[in-house]
N, C-alpha and C positions, 0 to 999 in steps of 0.2 A: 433368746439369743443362744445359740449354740453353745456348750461349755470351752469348747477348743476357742472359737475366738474372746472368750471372755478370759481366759489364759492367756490368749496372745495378748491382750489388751496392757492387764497387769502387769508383765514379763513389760511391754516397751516402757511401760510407768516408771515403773522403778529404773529400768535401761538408763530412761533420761535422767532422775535423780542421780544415778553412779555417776553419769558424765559429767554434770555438771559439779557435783561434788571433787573430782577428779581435777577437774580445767579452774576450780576456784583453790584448790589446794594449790595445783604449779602455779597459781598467777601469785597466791601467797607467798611463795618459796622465792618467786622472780621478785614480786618487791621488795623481802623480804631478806634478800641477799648479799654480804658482804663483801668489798673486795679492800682488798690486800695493798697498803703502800710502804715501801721498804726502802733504807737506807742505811747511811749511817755518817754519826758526827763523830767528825774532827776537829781540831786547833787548827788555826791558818797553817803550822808545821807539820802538819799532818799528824799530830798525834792522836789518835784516839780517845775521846770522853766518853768514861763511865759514871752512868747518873744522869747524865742530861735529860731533860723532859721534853718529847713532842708531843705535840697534841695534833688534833684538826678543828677549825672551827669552821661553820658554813660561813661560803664567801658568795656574794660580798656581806657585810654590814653584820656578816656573825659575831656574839658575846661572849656565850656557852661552850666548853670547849665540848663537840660531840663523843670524843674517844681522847684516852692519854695514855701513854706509855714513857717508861724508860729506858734509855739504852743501856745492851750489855757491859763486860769487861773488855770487849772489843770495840767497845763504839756503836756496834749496829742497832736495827731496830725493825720490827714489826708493827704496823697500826694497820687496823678494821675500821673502815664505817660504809654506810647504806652505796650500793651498788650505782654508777651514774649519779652519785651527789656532787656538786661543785663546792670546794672545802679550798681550803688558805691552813698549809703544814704553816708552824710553829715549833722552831728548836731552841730550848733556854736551858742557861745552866749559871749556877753563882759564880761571879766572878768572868761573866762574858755576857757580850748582845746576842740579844735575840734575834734569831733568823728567819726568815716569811718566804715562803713557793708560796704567792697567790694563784687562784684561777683553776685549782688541778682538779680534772674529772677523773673521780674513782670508777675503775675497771674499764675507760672507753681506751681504747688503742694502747698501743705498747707503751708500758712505764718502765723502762730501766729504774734500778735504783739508785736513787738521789743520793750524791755526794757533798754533804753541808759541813762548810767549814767555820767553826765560831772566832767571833776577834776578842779578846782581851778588850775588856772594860769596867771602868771604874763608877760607881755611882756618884753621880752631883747632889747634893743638898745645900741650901744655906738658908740666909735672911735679908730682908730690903729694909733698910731703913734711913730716914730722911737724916737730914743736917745737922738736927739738935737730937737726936739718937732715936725721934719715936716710929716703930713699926710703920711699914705703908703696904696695905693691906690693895687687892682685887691691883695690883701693876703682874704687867707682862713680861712676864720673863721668858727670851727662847733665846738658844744657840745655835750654831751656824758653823760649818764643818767648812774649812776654805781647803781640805785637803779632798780629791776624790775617792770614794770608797776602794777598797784595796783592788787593785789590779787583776785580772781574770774573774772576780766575781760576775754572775751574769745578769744583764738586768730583767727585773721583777723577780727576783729571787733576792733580795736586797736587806742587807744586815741593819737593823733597826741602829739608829744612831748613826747611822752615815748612809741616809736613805739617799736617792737620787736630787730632792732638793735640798738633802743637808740641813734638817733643822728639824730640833723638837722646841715642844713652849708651852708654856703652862700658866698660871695665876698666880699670886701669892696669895698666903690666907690670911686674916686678920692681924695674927700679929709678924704677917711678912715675910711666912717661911713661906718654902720653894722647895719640891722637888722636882731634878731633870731626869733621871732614873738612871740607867746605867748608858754611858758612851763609850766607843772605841779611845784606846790610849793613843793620844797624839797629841801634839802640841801648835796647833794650825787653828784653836777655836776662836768666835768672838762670841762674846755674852753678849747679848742687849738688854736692856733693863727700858722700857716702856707705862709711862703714867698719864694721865690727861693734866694732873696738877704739876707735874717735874717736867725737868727739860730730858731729853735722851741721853741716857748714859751708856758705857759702851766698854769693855774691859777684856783685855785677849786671856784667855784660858789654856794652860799647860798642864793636860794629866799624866805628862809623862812622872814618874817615880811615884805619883801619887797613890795615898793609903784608900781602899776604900769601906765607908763612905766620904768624898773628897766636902768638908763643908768651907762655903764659900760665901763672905761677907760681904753685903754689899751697902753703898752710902754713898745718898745720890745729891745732888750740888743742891743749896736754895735756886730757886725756880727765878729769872729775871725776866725781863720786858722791854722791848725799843716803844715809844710811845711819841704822838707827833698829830698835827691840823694838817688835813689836803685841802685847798682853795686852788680856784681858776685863777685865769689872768685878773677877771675883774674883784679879786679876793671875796668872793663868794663862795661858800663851803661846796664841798664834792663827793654828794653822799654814793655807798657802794661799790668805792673805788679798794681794788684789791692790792694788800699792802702783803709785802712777802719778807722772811727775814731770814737768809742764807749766809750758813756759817763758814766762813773762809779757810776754817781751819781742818776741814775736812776734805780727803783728796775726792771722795763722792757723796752725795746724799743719798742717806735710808729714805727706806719708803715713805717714812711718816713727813720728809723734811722737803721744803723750807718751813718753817712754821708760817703760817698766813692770818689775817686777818680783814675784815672791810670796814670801810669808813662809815662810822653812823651819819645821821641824816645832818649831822652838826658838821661831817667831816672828819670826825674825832678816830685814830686807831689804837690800837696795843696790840703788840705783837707778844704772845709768850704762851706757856713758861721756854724760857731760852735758857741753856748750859752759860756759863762763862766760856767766852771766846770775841772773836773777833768778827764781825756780820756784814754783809750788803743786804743793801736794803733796796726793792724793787716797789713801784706805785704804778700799777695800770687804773686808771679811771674809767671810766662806760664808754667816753667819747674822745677823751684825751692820750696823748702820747706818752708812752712810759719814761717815769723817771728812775736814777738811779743813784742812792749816795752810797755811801761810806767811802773806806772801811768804816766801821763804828765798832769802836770797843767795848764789851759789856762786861762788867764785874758780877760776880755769884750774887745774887739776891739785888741786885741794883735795879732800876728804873730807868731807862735814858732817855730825856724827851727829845728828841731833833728839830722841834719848833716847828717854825711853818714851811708847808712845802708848795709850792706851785708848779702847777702841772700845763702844759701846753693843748690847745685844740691840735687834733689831727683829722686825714682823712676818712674814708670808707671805699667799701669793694660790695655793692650789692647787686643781687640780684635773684635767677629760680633755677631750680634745679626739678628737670625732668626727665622720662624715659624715653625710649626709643621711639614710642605713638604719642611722647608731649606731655603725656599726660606729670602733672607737680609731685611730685617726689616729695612727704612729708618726716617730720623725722629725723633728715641726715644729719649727719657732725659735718660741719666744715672747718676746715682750717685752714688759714693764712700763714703762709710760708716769707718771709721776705727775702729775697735772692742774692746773695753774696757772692764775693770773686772765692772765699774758701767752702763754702757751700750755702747752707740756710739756714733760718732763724724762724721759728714760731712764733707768730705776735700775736694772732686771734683764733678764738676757738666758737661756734656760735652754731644755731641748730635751724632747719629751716621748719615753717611753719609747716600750716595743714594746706596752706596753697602754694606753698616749695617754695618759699619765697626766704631769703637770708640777708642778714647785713652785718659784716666784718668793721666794726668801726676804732677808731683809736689808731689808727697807719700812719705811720710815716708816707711819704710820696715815694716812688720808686718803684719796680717789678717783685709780682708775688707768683709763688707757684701756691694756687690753690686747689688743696685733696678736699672730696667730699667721701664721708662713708656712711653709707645707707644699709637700714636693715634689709635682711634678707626679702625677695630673693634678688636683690640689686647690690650691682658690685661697685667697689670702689673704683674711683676715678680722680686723676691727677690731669690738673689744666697749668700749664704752664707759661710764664711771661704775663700777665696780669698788670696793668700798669695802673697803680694806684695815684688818684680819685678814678674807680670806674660804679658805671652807675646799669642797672639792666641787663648785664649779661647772662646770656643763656647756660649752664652746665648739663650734659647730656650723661646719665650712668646706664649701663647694661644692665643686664639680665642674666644671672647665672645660671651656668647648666647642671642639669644632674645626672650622675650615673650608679643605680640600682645593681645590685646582685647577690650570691652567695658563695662563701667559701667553704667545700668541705673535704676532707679526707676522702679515696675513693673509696669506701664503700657506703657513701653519704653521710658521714658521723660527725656529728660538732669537733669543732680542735681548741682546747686550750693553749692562751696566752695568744690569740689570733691578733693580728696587726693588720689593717688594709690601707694603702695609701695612691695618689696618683702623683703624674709628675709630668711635664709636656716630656714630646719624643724628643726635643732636639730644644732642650733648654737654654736661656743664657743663663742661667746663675740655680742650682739645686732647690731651689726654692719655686721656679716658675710653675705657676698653672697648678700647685698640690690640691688645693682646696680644703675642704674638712670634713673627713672619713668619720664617720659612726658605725659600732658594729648596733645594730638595730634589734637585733634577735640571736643571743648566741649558741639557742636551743637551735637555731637551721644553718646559723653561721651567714644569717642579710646582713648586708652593709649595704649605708647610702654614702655618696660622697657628694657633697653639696660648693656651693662657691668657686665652681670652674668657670673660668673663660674661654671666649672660642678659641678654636685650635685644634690640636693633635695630640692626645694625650695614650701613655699608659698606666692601664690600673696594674698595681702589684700587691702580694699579699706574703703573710710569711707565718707562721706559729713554731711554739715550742717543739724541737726535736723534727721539723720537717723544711724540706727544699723549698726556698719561696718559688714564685710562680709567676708570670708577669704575663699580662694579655698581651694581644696584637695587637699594633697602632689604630684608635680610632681618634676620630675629627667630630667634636661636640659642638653643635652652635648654641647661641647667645638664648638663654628660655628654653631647650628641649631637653626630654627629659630619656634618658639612653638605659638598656636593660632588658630584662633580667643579664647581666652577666654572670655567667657559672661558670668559679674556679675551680679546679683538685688540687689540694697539695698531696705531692707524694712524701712521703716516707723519706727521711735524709739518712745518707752512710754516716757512718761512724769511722772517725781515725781512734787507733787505740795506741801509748807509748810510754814511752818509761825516758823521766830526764836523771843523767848521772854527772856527777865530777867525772870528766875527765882524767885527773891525775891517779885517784883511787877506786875509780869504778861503782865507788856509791852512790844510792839512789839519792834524789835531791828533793826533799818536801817542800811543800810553800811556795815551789817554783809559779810564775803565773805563764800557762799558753793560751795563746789565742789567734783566732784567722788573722793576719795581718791587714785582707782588705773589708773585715767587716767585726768590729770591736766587741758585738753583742756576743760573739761566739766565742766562750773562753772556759779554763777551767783551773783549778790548783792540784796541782800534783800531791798524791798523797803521801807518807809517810816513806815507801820506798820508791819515792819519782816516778807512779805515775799516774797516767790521766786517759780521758775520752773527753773528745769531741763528736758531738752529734747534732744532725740536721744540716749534715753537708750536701754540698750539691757535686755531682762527677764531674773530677776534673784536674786540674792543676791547683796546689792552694800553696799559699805561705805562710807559714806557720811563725810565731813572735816567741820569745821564750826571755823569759826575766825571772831573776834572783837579784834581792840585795847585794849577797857576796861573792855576786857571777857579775864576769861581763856579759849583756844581755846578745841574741844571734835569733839569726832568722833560717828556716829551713824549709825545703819546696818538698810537697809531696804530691801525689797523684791518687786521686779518689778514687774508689774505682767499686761500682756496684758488685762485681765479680770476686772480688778477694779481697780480704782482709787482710792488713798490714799494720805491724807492728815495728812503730820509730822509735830507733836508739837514738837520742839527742844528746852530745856533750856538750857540757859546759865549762870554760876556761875559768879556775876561780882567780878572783881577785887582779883581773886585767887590768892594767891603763892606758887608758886613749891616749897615744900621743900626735900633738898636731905641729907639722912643718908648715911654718908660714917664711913664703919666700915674695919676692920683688916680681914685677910684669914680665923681667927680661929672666927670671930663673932663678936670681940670685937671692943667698938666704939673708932673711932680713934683718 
């Protein structure tokens, strides 16, 4: 072989090793890449905290915090981690809640910097202990916030202790203690205190003026019992008959309540542990008509037997439940509605076989509106006027439809915080036709929407910081299945403003704005009043504006992709509504 091409040989040899070396280096450097999330905390008044800790941890179901920092003398803050990671910010600081951005992709599409405001709160601890002073170890303890989180907060960016359902909860340990961790200061809580061996206890909680850490005693009532025989007409026992015992002294029942019990094969029940108070007492049998006594009064640690109870025969409503080709619908819940002049009444609840076949027994005579619901991909269905004793009747449920697709930014890119939902075009009531949207892959942004009926629907979709997006009418029938649908969301404007007093022209912090006709969109004004709104759509909008020591006003602005505007907002301090109430004919009343 020539010496020239045994030179060229070598020369592309190594060529190809530089190249690859080269393309394995940038692919290093690209996964290897940080990007940048930037804010900064404040107090709901806008004041700036220094010290506060943000972390990132990976979302969802992350432990580990990936990166921490703290913020400066100004409030602000820097945090790094891996390029395109999906992470959950986290800002704490002693003496406030913790505050959560779920969902946020580092370095995909524009991030403004995050303006997080912390609330004032007090930590909970205490103790559960029974009647005669001993510890009660492994009971539930959670709280329940009856007040909404503060106003312009935005949701999924939600201050720990006044999350969207309002509740944390925890154990107690051996010897009883509890911690709730830190909650916002208010005075709107309910404790509940939860045991399998105690009745439900229940205490409102005031952290206003409270030192923290707030400890809180707790002492829960002896445990009682309603107890009693079910027999038939022909006083023969009436095993499996469900005994319920509902506290009258409550304007609703918790989850956990009525307490219930069933009849042993003797007939024999006990209802408890029941609180002291005052009870009705409900007897549904398998076949019999429900009874109902009290009131019945119960003392703390008491026993009350009610003696014997006789229950009457009633009718039944059976029959099958199938699809559109007949075929027996296995599975569904059915329930027996019985039809009132002020509405309805649930009396049976019952499941149909593997050959769709069902029987609602224990009825009064009279008219039922009977629902059946069926697992997917079959929809619920309501049969109305039902004349009980019926024996054979047919129930017929649909087929729900589906519609497939993706949502993404234009230049193809996932969006955090994505929402997708549908809705019929021409609803009667906000609720028809939605069905139940899953984002399926939020690496492409698919979503399926599952449990439509036939109709006319549209799909819409919205994410953090961008314009929602709504299809065109389309018309789904009963079983088919509709798609790819491809959305974009574009990029939403920003309003930017400053809210002042009125009377001295100072800025106003803590103020809450937000869209008037869509609630998600809101923000707190900082320390010199002011604010951004983002992920608007062009246009006309009305803007909300509230302070404690303002009367609250609304103001119209106009969106406008072209220019940017900045709203001076005054605020009246210390206004009062006054209301003239006058007579039909004018006259003051």
């Amino acid at each position: 072989m020539p010496k020239k091409a045994v030179w060229q040989g070598i020369f592309v040899f190594f060529l190809d090793i530089l190249i690859a070396m080269v393309f394995d280096a940038g692919s290093a450097r690209a996964e290897g890449s940080a990007a940048r999330f930037q804010g900064i905390v404040t107090s709901l008044t806008g004041q700036p905290l220094t010290g506060a800790s943000v972390i990132l941890v990976a979302w969802p179901g992350g432990k580990e915090p990936i990166a921490r920092v703290s913020t400066g003398e100004d409030g602000r803050f820097t945090i790094e981690g891996p390029a395109g990671a999906r992470v959950e910010v986290v800002a704490s600081m002693e003496g406030y809640c913790a505050y959560r951005i779920t969902d946020v992709i580092l370095g995909v599409g524009d991030q403004p910097q995050a303006a997080i405001a912390l609330q004032r709160g007090v930590r909970v601890d205490g103790a559960v202990r029974a009647a005669q002073g001993s510890p009660v170890g492994g009971a539930t303890v959670r709280v329940d916030l009856f007040r909404l989180r503060p106003s312009g907060l935005r949701k999924g960016s939600e201050s720990e202790g006044s999350l969207s359902s309002g509740r944390a909860e925890v154990k107690t340990s051996e010897d009883g203690s509890f911690s709730l961790g830190v909650l916002p200061v208010a005075d709107g809580y309910l404790l509940e205190v939860r045991h399998p061996g105690y009745p439900p206890h229940d205490l409102r909680l005031d952290l206003t003026g409270r030192a923290s850490p707030a400890q809180i005693a707790i002492k829960l009532p002896a445990p009682a019992e309603i107890r009693g025989l079910v027999v038939g007409k022909d006083g023969s026992p009436v095993a499996g008959a469900m005994t319920r015992a509902i506290d009258l002294s409550r304007s609703a029942p918790t989850e956990e309540e009525p307490r219930e019990a069933s009849t042993s094969d003797e007939g024999v029940f006990r209802v408890g542990p029941l609180a002291p108070g005052r009870y009705r007492l409900e007897i549904r049998p398998p076949e019999g008509l429900r009874e109902i006594l009290g009131p019945i009064d119960v003392a703390a640690g008491a026993s009350v037997d009610v003696g014997r109870i006789v229950v009457r025969p009633g009718v039944a409503i059976d029959g099958t439940v199938v699809d559109r080709r007949g075929d027996p619908v296995a599975g569904a819940t059915v329930k027996a509605f019985r039809q009132l002049q002020n509405g309805r009444s649930l009396e049976r609840v019952t499941r149909t076989g593997e050959d769709g076949r069902f029987r609602a027994a224990g009825l009064a005579e009279g008219f039922y509106t009977v629902r059946v619901e069926p697992k997917e991909p079959h929809l619920s269905q309501e049969t109305e006027d039902i004349e009980a004793p019926a024996t054979g009747i047919s129930l017929e449920v649909g087929t729900e439809a589906v519609i497939t697709g993706t949502v993404v930014d234009r230049n193809g890119a996932p969006l955090a915080k994505l929402r997708v939902w549908a809705s019929a075009s021409n609803p009667r009531s906000r609720y028809d036709n939605m069905g139940r949207a899953e984002i399926v892959d939020r690496e492409s942004g698919a979503f399926r929407i599952r449990g439509l009926r036939e109709g006319e629907v549209i799909v819409s979709a919205r994410a953090d910081r961008r314009s929602p997006v709504h299809s065109e009418p389309m018309y789904v029938e009963a079983g088919g299945s509709y798609g790819p649908l491809n959305l974009v969301l574009e990029p939403g404007h920003t309003i930017e403003g400053r809210v002042f007093d009125r009377t001295t022209g100072a800025g106003i912090g803590g103020a809450a704005v937000s869209l008037a006709a869509d609630g998600d969109v809101g923000a707190i004004t900082s320390r010199d009043g002011r604010f951004s709104l983002e992920g608007l759509r062009p246009g006309q909008a009305s803007l909300s504006v509230e302070h404690p020591s303002y009367a609250p006003t609304q103001v119209n602005a106009v969106i406008s992709p072209d220019e940017a505007r900045l709203l001076d907002i005054p605020l009246e301090p210390g206004a009062e509504l006054i209301v003239s109430v006058r007579t039909a004919q004018g006259a003051p009343a």
